[in-house]
C-alpha positions in Angstrom: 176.1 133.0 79.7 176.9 129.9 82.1 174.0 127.6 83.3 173.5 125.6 85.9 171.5 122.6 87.0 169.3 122.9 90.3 166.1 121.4 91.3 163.4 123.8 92.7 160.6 122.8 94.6 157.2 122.8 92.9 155.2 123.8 96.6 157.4 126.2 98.8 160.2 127.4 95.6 162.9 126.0 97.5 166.5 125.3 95.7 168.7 122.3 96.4 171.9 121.5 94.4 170.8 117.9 93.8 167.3 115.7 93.5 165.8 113.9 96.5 162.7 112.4 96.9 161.7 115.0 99.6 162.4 118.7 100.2 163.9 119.8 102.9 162.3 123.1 103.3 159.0 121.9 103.7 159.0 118.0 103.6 156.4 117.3 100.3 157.8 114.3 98.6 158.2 114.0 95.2 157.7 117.9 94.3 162.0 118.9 93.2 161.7 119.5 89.2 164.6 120.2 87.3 165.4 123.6 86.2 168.3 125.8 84.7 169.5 129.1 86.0 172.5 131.4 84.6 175.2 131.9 87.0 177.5 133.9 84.5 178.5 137.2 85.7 176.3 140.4 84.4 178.0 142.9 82.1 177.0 146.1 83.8 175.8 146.9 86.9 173.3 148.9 87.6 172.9 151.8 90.1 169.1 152.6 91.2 168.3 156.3 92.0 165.8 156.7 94.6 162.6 157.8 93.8 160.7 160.6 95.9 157.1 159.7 96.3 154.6 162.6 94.8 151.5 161.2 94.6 149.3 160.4 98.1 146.8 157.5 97.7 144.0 159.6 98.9 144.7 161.9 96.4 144.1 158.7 93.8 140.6 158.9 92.4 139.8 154.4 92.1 137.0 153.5 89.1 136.3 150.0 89.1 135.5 148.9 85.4 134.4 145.5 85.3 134.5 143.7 82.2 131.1 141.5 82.1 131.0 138.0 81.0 127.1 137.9 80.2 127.2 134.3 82.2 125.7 135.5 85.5 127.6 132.4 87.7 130.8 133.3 86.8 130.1 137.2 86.7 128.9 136.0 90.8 132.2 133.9 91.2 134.1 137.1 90.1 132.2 139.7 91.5 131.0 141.4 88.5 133.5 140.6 85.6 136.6 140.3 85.2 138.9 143.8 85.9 140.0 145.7 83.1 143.7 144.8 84.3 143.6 141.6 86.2 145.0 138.4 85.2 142.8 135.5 86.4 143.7 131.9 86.3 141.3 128.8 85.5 142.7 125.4 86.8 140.5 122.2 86.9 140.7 118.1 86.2 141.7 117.2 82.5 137.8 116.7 81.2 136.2 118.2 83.6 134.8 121.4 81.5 138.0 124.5 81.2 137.9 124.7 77.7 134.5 124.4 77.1 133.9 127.3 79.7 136.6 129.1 78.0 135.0 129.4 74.5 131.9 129.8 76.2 133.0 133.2 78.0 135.1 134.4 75.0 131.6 134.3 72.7 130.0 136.3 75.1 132.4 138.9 75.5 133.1 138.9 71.6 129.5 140.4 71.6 130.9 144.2 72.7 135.1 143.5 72.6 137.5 141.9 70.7 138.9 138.7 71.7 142.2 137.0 71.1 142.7 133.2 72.0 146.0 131.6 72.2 146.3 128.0 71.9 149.8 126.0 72.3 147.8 122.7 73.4 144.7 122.3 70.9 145.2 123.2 66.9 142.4 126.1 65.8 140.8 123.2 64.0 140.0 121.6 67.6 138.5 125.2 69.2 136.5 126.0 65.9 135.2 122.2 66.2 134.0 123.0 69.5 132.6 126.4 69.1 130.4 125.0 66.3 129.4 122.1 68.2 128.3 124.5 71.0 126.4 126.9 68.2 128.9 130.0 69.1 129.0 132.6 66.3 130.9 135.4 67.9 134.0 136.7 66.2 137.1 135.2 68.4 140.6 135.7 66.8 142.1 132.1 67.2 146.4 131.4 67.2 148.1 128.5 67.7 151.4 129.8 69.6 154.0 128.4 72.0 156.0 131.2 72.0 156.0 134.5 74.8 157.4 137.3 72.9 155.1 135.9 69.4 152.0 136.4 72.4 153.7 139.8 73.1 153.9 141.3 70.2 150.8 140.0 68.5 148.7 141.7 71.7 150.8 144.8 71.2 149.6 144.9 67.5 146.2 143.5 67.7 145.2 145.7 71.1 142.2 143.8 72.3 139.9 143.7 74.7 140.2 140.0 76.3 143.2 137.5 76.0 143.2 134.3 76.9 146.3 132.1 77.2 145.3 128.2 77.3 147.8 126.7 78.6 150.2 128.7 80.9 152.4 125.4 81.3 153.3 125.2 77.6 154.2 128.1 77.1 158.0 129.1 76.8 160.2 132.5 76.7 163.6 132.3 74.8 165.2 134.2 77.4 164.9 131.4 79.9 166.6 128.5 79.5 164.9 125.8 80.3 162.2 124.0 78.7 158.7 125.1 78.3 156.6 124.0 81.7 159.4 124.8 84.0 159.3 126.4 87.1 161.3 129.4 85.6 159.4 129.4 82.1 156.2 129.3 84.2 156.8 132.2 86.5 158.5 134.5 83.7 155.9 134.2 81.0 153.2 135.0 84.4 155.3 138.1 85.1 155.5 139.2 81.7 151.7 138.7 81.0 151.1 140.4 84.0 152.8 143.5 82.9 150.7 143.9 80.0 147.6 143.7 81.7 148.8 146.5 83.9 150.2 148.5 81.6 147.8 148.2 78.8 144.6 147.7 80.7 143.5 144.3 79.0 142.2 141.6 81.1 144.0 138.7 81.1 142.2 134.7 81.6 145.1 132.1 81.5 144.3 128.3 81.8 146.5 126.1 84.2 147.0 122.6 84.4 146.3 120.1 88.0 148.6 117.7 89.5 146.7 114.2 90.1 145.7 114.9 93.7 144.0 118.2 92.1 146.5 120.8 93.4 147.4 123.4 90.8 150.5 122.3 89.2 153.5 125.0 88.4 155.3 127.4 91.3 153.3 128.0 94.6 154.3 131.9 93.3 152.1 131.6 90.3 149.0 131.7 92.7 150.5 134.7 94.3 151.0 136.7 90.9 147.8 136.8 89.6 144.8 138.7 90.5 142.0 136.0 91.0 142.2 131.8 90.7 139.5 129.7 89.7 139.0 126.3 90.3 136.6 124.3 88.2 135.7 121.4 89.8 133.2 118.1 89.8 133.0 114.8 88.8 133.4 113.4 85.4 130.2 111.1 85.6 127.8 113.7 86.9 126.4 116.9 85.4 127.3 119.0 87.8 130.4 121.5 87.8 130.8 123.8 90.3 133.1 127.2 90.1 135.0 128.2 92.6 137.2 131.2 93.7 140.4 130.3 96.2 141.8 133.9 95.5 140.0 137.3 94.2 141.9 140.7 94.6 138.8 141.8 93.6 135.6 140.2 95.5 134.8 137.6 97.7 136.8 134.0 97.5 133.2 132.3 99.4 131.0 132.6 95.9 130.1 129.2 93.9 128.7 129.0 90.4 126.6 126.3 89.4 126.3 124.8 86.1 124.8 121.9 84.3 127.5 120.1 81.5 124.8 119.8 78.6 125.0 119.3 74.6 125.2 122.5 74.4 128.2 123.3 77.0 127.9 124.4 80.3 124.7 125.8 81.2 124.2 128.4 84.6 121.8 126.4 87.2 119.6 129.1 88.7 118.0 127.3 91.4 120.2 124.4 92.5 118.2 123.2 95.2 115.7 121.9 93.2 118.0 120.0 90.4 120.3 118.6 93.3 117.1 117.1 94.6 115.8 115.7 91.9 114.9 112.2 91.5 115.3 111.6 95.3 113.5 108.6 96.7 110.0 108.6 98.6 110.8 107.7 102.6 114.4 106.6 101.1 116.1 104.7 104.3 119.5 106.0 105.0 118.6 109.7 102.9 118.9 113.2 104.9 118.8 116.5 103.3 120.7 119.2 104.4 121.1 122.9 103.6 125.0 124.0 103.2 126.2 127.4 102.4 128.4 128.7 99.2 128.9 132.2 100.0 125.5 133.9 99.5 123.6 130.8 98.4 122.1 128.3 100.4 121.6 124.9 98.4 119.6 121.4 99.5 121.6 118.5 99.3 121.1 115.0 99.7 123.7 113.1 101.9 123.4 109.0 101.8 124.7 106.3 104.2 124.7 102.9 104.3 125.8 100.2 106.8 126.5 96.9 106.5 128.1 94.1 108.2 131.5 93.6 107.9 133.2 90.5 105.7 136.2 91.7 107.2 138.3 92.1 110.3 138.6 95.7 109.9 135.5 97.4 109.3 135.4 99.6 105.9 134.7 103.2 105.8 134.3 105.2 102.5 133.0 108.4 102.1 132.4 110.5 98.0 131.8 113.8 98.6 132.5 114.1 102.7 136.1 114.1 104.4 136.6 110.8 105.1 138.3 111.8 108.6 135.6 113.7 109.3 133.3 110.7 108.9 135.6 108.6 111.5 134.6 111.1 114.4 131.0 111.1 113.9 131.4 107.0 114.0 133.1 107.2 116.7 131.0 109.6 118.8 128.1 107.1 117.2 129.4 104.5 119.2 130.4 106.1 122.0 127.9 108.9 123.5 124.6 107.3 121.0 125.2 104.2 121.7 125.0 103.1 117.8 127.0 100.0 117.7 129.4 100.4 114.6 132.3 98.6 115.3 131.7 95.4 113.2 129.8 97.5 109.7 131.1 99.1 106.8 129.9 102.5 106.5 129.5 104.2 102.8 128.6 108.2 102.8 127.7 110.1 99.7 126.5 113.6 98.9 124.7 113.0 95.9 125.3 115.3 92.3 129.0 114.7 93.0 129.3 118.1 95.7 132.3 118.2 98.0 130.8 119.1 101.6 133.6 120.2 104.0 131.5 122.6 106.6 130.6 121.4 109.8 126.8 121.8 109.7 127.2 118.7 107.7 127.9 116.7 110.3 124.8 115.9 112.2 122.8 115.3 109.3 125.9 112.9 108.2 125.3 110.6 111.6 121.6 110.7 111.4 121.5 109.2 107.7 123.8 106.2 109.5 121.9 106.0 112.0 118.6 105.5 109.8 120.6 103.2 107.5 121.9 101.3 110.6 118.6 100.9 112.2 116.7 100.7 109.1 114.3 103.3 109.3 113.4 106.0 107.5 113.1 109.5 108.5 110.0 112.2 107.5 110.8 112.9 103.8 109.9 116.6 104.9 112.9 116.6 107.3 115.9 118.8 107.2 119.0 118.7 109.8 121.7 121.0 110.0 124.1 121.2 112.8 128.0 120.6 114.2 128.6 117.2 116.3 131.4 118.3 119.0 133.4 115.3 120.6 131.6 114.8 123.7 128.0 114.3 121.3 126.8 117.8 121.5 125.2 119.7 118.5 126.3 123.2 117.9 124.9 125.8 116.2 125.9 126.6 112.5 126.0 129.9 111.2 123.6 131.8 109.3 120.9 129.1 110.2 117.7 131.3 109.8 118.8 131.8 105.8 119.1 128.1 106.0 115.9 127.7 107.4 114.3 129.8 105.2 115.9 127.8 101.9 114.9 124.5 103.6 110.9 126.0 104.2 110.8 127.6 100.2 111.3 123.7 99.2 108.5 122.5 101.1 110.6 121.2 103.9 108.3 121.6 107.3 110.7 120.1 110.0 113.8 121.3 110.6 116.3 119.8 113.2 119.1 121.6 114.6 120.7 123.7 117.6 117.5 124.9 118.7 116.1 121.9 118.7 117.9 119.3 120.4 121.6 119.7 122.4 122.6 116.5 121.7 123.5 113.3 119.1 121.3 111.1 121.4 119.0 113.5 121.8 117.9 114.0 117.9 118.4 110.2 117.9 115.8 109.2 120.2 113.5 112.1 118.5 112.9 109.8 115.7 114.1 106.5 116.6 112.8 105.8 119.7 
C-alpha cells in the first residue's frame, strides 16, 4: 500500500496536490483539509460481467412502512416516521438540543422496537445521566464505540430495529487511512452504514457536527448519500427550537416542527401562534405581527424595529432573525418612494422567539414596524400585514394568503393589510399614519 498526501475540499470534493487558502474549483476559502489516499497499484483486476435486466419497475409492488417516532413534530418533519431503510442525518449548533432530541426519540421508539445507540463523543454514563434527568425508562442498548467494523458487526449480531450513530465525524474505519473526521473516513463509514440499512431494513439516525457559520460540516457528498437531513436549529437564550428538513427522499423538505426546550427536554408546541405571541405589549410602538408560512402551518409572529439617531457617520443597521440585506432594500425603498427619511438613524429589526424569517411576505410588515418606530406611533394591536415590497414601492401578493388570513382571524386579529388592500408602501403608510 502507498499513500499519498492531497487536500480535498470540504464544499465542492475537489483535489489539489498542495494547501491554499482558497479552492480553485469553486473559490470558498479556507475549506482544503488534509487527507490520505492509496496510490499503490491493485493486485488483481477485476472484469465486470454485464448484467441483463429481468425485473420491470411496474412489475415492483412499493409498501411504504414507516417507522413512527410517537413525537408528532418530527413524525410531520418526516412525513410519518422514519423509513424502514433510510438513513437520516441530524445536524444543529453545539447546545442547541441534538442529543437531547435524540434520547428523546430512541425512548419512544424503545416502546415497540429495539434500539441500539452508539456513542464515540459522550461516555454511557453522560446518556444515562440524561435520560434520567428527562424521566425516560425505555430499554435503549447504550455503546461507547469509535470504531466502523465494531458498529458493523455488533448491528449484524444485535439485529435491531433503530440505530443511531452520534457522531458521524468521530467515527473511523481501519481500512482508510486517514484519521477519524476526514473527508475519506466520513464518506466511507456513510456508505457502509448506508448499505446496512438497505440491505437489512433498519433505519438508520446519524448525528453530524456544524461548521461555525452553521453549514453542515464533513463532504458536500455526505448530504447526497443519505435519505433525509435535518437541521435543528434556534437560539441558545430562547426556548424555542425549530426542526427543519433541507432534504427528504421521502416527504416534503417545507415541514417545520416546533418545540419548547423545558426541564423535561424538548417538548412538541401544538399551537405556536399563541406561545410566539405571548407576552406581547399593549399598543407596543415599533411591533407588527405577521403571519409566515412553514409548509402546512401558518404561525403569528412578532417583528420589532426601532430607529434612532445616528452617533455615527454611517448610519447602523442590524437585523436578528431577518436577512440583513433584505432589510437594506426596504430602507432604501423607505426613503425613496415613502418618503421616510432614514439616512441619518440606526435601524434594529428583530423577530421575536429567536425565528429566522426569509419569505418575502415578511417584508411589508418589516417597513411598517420602522415606519411606526420612526414616527413614533403605534399601530391597532388587532392589525396584521403581510405582503412583498418590490423596488419601485409596490406590494405584491404572497401566496396562500386566505390560509394566512384565516390564522391571523382564529387569533382574534380583525384587520388585515395586504395586496388586496393597498398597491403600494406609501399607500399602507398613509392608511395609518396620516
Amino acid at each position: 500500500m502507498k499513500l499519498k498526501t492531497i487536500y480535498l475540499c470540504s464544499k465542492c470534493g475537489a483535489e489539489s496536490p498542495r494547501w491554499s487558502g482558497q479552492c480553485m474549483q469553486c473559490n470558498s476559502w479556507n475549506t482544503l483539509v488534509e487527507d490520505v489516499i492509496n496510490v499503490g497499484k491493485k493486485d488483481k483486476i477485476i472484469k465486470h460481467i454485464a448484467i441483463k435486466p429481468n425485473i420491470h419497475l411496474s412489475d415492483i409492488h412499493f409498501k411504504e412502512i414507516r417507522l413512527k417516532t410517537g413525537i408528532g413534530e418530527i413524525d410531520r418533519v418526516l412525513g410519518g416516521g422514519f423509513m424502514e431503510d433510510s438513513v437520516a442525518l441530524l445536524v444543529g449548533d453545539p447546545g442547541i438540543g441534538k442529543s437531547t432530541l435524540t434520547i428523546q426519540i430512541c425512548d419512544q421508539i424503545a416502546k415497540a422496537k429495539s434500539v441500539l445507540y452508539f456513542s464515540g463523543e459522550e461516555s454511557v454514563q453522560q446518556i444515562a445521566g440524561r435520560a434520567k434527568r428527562l424521566n425516560l425508562k425505555n430499554p435503549i442498548s447504550i455503546v461507547n464505540i469509535n470504531s466502523l467494523e465494531a458498529i458493523l458487526a455488533t448491528i449484524d449480531a444485535e439485529k435491531p430495529g433503530f440505530v443511531v450513530v452520534d457522531s458521524v465525524q468521530v467515527m473511523g474505519s481501519e481500512e482508510i487511512a486517514s484519521q477519524a473526521g476526514s473527508i475519506s473516513q466520513v464518506r466511507y463509514v456513510t456508505e457502509q452504514l448506508m448499505q446496512v440499512a438497505k440491505s437489512k431494513k433498519i433505519p438508520i439516525l446519524l448525528i453530524g457536527h456544524v461548521t461555525k457559520d452553521g453549514q453542515l460540516a464533513g463532504p458536500q457528498v455526505l448530504t447526497h448519500l443519505v435519505d433525509t437531513v435535518l437541521y435543528l436549529e434556534g437560539d441558545n437564550h430562547h426556548q424555542f427550537r425549530l426542526l427543519r428538513s433541507t432534504k427528504n427522499r421521502f416527504g416534503a423538505i417545507d415541514e417545520v416542527g416546533v418545540f419548547n426546550m423545558e426541564e423535561k427536554g424538548l417538548v412538541e408546541v401544538k399551537n405556536p401562534s399563541a406561545l410566539f405571541l405571548e407576552g406581547r405589549a399593549k399598543d407596543p410602538i415599533g411591533s407588527v405581527i405577521v403571519p409566515v408560512l412553514e409548509g402546512t402551518r401558518t404561525f403569528l409572529v412578532e417583528v420589532q424595529a426601532l430607529t434612532n439617531y445616528t452617533q455615527f457617520g454611517y448610519p447602523k443597521r442590524t437585523a436578528s432573525g431577518f436577512d440583513i440585506n433584505r432589510l437594506n432594500i426596504i430602507i432604501a425603498v423607505l426613503n425613496r418612494y415613502a418618503k421616510i427619511k432614514l439616512d441619518s438613524s440606526d435601524v434594529f429589526v428583530n423577530v421575536v422567539g429567536g425565528l429566522k424569517l426569509s419569505e418575502p411576505a415578511a417584508d411589508l410588515a418589516v417597513a411598517m414596524a420602522i415606519v411606526s418606530s420612526k414616527l413614533q406611533k403605534a399601530l391597532p394591536p388587532d392589525l396584521a400585514i403581510m405582503g412583498e415590497v418590490g423596488l419601485s414601492g409596490e406590494v405584491r401578493s404572497v401566496s396562500q394568503s386566505k390560509k394566512r388570513i384565516k390564522e391571523a382571524e382564529k387569533l382574534g386579529f380583525e384587520k388585515i393589510l395586504s395586496f388586496d388592500k393597498v398597491k403600494s408602501v406609501q399607500n399602507a403608510i398613509s392608511s395609518f399614519f396620516s
